[in-house]
PyMOL Python script that loads the backbone (N, CA, C, O; Angstrom):
from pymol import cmd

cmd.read_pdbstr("""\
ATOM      1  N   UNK A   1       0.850  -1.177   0.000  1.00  0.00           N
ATOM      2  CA  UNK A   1       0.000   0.000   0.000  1.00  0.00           C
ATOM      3  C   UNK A   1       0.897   1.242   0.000  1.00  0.00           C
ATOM      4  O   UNK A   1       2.003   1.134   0.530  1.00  0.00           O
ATOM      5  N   UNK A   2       0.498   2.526  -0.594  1.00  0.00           N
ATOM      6  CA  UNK A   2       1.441   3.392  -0.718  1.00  0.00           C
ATOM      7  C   UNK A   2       1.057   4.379  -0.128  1.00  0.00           C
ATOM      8  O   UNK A   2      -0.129   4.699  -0.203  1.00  0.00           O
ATOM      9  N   UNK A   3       2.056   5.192   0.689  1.00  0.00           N
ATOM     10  CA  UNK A   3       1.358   6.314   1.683  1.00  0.00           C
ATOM     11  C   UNK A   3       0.786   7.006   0.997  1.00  0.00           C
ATOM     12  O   UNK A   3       1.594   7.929   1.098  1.00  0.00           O
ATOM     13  N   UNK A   4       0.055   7.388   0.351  1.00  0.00           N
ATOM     14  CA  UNK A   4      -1.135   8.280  -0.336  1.00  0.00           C
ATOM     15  C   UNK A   4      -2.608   7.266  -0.135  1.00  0.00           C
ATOM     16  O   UNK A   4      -3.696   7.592   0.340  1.00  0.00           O
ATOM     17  N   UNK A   5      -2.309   6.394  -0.502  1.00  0.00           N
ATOM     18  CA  UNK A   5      -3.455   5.303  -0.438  1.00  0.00           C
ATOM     19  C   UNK A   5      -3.784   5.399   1.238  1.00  0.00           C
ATOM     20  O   UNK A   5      -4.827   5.895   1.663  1.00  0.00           O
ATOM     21  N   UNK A   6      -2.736   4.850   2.092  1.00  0.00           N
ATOM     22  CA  UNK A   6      -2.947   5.236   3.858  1.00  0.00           C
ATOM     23  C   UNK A   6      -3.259   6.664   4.144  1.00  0.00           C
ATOM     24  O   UNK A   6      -4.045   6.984   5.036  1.00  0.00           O
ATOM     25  N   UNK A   7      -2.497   7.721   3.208  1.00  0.00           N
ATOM     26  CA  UNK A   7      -3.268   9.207   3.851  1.00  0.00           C
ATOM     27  C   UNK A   7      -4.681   9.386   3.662  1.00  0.00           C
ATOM     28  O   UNK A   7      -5.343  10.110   4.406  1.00  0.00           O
ATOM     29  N   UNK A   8      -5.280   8.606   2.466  1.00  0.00           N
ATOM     30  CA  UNK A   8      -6.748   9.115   2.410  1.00  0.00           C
ATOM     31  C   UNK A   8      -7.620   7.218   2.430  1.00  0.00           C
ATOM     32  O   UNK A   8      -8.321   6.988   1.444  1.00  0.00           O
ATOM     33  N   UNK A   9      -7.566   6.648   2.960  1.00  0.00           N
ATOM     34  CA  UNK A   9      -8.110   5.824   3.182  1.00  0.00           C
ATOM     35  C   UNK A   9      -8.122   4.995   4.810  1.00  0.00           C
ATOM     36  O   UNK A   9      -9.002   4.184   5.101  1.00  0.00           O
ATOM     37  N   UNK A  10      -6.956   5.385   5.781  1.00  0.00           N
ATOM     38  CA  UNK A  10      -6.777   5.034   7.177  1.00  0.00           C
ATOM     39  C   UNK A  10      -7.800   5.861   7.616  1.00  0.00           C
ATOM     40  O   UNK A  10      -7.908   7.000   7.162  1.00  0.00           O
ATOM     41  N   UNK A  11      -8.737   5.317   8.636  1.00  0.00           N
ATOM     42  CA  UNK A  11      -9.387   5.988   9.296  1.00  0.00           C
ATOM     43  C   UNK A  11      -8.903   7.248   9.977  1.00  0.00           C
ATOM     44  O   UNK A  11      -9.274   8.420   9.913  1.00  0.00           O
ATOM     45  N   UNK A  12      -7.821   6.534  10.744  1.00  0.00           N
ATOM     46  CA  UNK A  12      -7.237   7.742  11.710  1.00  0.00           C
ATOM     47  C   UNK A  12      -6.589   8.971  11.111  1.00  0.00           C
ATOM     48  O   UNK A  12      -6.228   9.878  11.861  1.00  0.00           O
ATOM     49  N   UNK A  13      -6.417   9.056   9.766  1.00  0.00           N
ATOM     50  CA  UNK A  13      -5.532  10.565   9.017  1.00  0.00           C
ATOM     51  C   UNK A  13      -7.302  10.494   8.583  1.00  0.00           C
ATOM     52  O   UNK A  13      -7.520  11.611   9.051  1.00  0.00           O
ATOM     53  N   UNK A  14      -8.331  10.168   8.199  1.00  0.00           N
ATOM     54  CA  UNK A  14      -9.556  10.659   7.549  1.00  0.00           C
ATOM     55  C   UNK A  14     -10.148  11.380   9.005  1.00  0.00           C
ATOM     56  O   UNK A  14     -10.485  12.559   8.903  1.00  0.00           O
ATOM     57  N   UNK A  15     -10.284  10.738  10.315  1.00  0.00           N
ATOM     58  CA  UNK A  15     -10.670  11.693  11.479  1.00  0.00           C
ATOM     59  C   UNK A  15      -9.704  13.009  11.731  1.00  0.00           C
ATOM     60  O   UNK A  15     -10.179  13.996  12.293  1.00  0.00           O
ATOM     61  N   UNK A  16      -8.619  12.990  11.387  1.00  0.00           N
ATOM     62  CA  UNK A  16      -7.848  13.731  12.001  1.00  0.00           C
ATOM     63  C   UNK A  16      -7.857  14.715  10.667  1.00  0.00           C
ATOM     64  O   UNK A  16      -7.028  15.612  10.819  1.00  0.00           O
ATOM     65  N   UNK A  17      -8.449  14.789   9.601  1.00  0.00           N
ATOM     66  CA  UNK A  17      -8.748  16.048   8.810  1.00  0.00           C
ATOM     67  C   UNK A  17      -9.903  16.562   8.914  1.00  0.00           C
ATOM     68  O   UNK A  17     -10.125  17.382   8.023  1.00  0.00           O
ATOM     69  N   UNK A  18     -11.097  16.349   9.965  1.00  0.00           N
ATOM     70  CA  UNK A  18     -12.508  16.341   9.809  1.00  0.00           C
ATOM     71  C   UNK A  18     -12.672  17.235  11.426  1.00  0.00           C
ATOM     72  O   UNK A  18     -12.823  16.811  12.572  1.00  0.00           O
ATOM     73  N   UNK A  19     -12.575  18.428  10.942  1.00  0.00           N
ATOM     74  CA  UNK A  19     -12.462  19.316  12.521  1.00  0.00           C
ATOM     75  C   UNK A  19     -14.092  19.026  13.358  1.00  0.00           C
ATOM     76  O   UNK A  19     -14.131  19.017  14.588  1.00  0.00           O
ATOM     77  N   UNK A  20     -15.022  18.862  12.743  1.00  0.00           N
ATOM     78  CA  UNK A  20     -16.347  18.352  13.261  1.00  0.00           C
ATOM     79  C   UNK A  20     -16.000  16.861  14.042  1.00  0.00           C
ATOM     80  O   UNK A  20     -17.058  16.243  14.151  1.00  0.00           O
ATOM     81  N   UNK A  21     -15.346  16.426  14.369  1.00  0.00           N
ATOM     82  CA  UNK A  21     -15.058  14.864  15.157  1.00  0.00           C
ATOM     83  C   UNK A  21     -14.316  15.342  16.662  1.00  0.00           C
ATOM     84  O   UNK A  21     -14.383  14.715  17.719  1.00  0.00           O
ATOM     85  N   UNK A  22     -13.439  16.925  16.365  1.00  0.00           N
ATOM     86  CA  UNK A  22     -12.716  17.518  17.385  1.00  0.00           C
ATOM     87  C   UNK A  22     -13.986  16.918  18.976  1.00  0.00           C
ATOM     88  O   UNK A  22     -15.085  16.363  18.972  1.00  0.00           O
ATOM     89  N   UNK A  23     -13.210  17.334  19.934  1.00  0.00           N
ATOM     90  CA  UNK A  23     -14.080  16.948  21.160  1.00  0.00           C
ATOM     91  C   UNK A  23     -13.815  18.134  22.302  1.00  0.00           C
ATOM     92  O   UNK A  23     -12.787  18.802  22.418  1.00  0.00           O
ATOM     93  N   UNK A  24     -14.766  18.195  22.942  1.00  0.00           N
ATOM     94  CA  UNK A  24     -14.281  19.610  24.266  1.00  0.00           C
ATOM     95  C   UNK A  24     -14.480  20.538  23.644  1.00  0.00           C
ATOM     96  O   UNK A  24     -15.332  20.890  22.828  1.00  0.00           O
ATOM     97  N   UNK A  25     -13.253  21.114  24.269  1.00  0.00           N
ATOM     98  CA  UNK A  25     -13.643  22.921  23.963  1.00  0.00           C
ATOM     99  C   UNK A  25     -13.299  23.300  22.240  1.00  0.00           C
ATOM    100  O   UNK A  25     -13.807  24.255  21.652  1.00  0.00           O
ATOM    101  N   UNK A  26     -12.342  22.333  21.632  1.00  0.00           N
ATOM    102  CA  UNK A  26     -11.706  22.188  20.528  1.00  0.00           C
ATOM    103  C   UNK A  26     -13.234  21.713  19.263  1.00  0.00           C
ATOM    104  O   UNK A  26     -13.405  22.248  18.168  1.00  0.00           O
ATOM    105  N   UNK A  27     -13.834  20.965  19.678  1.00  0.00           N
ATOM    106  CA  UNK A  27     -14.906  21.211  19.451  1.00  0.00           C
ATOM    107  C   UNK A  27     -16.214  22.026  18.522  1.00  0.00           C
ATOM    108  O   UNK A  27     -16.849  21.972  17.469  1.00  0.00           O
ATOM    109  N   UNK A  28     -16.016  22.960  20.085  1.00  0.00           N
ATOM    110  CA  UNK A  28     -17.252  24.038  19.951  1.00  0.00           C
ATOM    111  C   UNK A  28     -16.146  25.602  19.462  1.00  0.00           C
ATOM    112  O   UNK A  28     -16.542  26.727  19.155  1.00  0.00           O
ATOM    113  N   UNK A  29     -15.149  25.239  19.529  1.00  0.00           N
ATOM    114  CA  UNK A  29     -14.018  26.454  19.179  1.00  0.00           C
ATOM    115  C   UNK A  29     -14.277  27.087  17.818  1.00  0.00           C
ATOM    116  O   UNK A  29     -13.947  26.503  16.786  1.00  0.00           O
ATOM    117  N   UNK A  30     -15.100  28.747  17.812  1.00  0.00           N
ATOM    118  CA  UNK A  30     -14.723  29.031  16.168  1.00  0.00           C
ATOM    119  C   UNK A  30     -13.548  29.084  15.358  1.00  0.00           C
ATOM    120  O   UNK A  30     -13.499  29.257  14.140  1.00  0.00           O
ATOM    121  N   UNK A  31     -12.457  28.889  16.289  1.00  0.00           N
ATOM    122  CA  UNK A  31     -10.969  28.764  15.118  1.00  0.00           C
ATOM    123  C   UNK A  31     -10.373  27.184  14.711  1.00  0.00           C
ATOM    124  O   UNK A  31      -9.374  26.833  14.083  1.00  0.00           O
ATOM    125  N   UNK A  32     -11.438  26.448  15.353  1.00  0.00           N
ATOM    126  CA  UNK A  32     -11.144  25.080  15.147  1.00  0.00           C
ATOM    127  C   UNK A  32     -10.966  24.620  13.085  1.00  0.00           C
ATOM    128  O   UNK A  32     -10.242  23.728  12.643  1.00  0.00           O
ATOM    129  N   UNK A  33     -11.587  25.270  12.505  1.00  0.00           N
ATOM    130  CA  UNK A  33     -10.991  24.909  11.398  1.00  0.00           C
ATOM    131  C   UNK A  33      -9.488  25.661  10.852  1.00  0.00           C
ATOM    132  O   UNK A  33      -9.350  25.734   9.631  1.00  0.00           O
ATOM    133  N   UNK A  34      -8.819  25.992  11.383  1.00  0.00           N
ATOM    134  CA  UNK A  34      -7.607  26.656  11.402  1.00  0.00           C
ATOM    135  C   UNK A  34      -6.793  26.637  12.190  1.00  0.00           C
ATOM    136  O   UNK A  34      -5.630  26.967  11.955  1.00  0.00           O
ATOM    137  N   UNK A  35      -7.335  26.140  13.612  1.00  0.00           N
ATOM    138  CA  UNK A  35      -6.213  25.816  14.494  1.00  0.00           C
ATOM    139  C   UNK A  35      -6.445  23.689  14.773  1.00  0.00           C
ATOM    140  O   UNK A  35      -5.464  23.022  14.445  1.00  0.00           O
ATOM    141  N   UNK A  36      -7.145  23.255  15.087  1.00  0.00           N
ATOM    142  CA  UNK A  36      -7.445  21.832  14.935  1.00  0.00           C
ATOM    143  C   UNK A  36      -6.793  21.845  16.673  1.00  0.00           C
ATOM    144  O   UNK A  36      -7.331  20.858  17.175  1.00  0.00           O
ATOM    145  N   UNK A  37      -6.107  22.360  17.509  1.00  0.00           N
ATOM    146  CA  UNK A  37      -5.497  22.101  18.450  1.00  0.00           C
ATOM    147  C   UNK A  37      -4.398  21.134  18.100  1.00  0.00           C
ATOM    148  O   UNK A  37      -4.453  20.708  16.946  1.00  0.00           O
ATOM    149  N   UNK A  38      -3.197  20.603  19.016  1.00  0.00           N
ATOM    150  CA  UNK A  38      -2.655  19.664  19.120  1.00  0.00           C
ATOM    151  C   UNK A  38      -2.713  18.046  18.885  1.00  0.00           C
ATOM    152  O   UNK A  38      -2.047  17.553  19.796  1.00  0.00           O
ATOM    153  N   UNK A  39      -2.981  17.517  18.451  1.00  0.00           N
ATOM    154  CA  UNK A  39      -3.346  16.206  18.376  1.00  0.00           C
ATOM    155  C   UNK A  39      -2.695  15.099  18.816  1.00  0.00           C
ATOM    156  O   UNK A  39      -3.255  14.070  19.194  1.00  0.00           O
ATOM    157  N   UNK A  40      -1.066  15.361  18.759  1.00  0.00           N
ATOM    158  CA  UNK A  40       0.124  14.880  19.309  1.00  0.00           C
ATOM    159  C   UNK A  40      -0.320  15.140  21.266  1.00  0.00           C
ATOM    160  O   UNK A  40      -0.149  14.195  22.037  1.00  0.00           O
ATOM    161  N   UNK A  41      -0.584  15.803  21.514  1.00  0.00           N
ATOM    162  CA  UNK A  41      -0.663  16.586  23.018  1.00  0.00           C
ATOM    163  C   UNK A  41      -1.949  16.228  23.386  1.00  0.00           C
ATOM    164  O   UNK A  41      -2.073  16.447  24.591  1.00  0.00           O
ATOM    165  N   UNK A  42      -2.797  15.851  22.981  1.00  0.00           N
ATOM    166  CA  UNK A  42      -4.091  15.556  23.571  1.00  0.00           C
ATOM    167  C   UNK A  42      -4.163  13.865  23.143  1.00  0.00           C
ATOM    168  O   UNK A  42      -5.058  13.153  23.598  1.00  0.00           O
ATOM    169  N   UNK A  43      -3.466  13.516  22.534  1.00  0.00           N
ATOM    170  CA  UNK A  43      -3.180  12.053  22.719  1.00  0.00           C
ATOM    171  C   UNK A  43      -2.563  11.833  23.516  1.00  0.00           C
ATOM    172  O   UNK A  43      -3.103  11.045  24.292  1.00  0.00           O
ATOM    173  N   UNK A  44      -1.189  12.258  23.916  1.00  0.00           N
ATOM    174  CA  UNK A  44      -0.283  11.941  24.809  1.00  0.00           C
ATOM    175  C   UNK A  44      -0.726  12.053  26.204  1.00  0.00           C
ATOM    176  O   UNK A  44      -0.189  11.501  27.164  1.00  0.00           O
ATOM    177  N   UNK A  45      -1.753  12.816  26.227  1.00  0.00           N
ATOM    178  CA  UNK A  45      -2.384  13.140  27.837  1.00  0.00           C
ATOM    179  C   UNK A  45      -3.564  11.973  27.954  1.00  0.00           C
ATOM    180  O   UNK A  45      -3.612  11.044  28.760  1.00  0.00           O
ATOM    181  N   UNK A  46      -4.362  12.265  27.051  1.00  0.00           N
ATOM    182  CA  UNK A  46      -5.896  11.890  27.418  1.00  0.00           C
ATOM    183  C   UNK A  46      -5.958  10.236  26.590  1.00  0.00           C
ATOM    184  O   UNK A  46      -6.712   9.423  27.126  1.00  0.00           O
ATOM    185  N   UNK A  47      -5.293   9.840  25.505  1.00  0.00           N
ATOM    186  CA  UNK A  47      -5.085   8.847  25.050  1.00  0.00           C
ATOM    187  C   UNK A  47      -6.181   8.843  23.812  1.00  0.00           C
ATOM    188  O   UNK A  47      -6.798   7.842  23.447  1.00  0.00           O
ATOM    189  N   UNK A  48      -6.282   9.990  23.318  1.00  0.00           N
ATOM    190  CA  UNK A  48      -7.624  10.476  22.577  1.00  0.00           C
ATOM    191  C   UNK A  48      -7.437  11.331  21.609  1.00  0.00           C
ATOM    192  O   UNK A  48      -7.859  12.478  21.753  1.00  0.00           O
ATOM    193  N   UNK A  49      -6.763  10.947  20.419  1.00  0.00           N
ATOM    194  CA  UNK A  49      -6.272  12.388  19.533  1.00  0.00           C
ATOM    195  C   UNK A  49      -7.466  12.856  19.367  1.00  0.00           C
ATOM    196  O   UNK A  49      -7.215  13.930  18.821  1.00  0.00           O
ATOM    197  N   UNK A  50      -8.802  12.785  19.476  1.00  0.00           N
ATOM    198  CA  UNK A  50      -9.672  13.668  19.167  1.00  0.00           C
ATOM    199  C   UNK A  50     -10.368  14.587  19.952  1.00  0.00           C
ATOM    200  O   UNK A  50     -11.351  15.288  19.715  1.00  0.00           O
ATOM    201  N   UNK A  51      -9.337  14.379  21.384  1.00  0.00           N
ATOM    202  CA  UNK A  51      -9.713  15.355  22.762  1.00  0.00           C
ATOM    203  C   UNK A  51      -9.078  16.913  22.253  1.00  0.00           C
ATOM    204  O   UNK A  51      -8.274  17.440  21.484  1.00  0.00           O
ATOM    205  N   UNK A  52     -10.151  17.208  23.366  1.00  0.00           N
ATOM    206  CA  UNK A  52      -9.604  19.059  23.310  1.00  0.00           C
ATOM    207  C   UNK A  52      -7.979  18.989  23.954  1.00  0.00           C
ATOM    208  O   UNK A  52      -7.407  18.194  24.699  1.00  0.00           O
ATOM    209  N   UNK A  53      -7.587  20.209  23.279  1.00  0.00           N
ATOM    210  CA  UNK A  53      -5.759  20.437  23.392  1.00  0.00           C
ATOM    211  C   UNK A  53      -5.794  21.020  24.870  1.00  0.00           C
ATOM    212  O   UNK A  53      -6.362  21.937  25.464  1.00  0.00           O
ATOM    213  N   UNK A  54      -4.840  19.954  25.166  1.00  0.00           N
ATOM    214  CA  UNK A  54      -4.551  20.163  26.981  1.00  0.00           C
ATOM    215  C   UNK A  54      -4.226  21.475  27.413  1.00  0.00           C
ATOM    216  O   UNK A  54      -4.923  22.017  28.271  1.00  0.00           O
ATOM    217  N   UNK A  55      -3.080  22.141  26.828  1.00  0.00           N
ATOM    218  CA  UNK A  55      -2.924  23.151  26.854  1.00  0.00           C
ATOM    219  C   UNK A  55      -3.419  24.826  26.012  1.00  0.00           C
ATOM    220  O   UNK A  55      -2.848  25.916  25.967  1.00  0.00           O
ATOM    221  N   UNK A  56      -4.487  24.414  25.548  1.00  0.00           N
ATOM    222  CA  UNK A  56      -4.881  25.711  25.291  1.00  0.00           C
ATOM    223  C   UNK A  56      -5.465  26.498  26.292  1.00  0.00           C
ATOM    224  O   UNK A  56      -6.209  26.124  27.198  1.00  0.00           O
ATOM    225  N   UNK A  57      -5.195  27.243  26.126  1.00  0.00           N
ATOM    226  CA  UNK A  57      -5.466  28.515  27.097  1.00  0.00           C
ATOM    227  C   UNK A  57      -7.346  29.721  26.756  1.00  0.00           C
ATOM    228  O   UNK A  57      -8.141  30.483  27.305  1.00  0.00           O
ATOM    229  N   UNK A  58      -7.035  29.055  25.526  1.00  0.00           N
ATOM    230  CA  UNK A  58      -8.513  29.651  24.693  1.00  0.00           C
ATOM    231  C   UNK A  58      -9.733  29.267  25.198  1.00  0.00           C
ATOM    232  O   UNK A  58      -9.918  28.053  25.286  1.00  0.00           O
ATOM    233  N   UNK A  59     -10.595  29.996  25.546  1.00  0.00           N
ATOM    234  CA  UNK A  59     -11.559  30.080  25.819  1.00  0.00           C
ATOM    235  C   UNK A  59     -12.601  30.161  24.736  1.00  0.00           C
ATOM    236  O   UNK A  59     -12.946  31.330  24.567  1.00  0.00           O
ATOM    237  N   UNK A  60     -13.125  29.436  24.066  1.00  0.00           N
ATOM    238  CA  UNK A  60     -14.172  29.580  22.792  1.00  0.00           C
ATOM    239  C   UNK A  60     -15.852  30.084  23.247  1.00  0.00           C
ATOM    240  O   UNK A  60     -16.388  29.848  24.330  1.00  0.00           O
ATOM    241  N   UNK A  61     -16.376  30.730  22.236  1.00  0.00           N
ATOM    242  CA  UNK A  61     -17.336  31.409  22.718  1.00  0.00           C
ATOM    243  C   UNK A  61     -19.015  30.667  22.727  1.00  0.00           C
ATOM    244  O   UNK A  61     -20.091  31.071  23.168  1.00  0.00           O
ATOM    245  N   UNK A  62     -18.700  29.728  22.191  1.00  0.00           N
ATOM    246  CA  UNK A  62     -19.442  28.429  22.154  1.00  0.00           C
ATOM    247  C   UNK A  62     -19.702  27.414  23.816  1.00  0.00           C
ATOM    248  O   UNK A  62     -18.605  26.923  24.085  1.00  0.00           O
ATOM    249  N   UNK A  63     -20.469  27.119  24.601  1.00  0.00           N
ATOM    250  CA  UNK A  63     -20.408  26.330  25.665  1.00  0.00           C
ATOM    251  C   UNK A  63     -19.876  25.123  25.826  1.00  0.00           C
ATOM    252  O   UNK A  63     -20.733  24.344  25.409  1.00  0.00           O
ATOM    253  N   UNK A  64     -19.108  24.624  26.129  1.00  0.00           N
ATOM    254  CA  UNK A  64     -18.686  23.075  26.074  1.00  0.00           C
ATOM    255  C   UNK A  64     -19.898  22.019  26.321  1.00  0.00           C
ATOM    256  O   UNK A  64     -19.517  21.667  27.437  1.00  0.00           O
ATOM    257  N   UNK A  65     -20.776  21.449  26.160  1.00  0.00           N
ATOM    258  CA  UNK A  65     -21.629  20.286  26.427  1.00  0.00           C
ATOM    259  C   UNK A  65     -20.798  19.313  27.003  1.00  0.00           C
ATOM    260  O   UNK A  65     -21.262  18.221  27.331  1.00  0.00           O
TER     261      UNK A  65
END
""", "prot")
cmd.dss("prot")
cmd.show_as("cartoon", "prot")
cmd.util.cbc("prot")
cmd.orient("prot")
């Protein structure tokens, strides 16, 4: 299989381009299609690349559910 075939056919690079799957505050964040948060960093913490970024400091104007 050739990494082009794995970039657009692995689940995990197809979630990780799809900012609507984001979770938390990353989420409901209006800069989430431009910032995506960390993904490396919210895996490494939460075990969840699709968790909100541990360290953002941003407050989004949206409510977290």
């Amino acid at each position: 299989m050739a990494f082009h075939d794995i970039w657009e056919q692995a689940e995990v690079f197809t979630n990780l381009r799809d900012p609507e799957l984001l979770e938390g505050k990353c989420g409901v964040c209006e800069f989430k299609q431009v910032c995506l948060g960390c993904r490396a960093r919210a895996f490494g913490i939460t075990h969840n690349y699709l968790a909100e970024e541990p360290f953002c400091i941003y407050e989004p104007r949206a409510p977290v559910n």
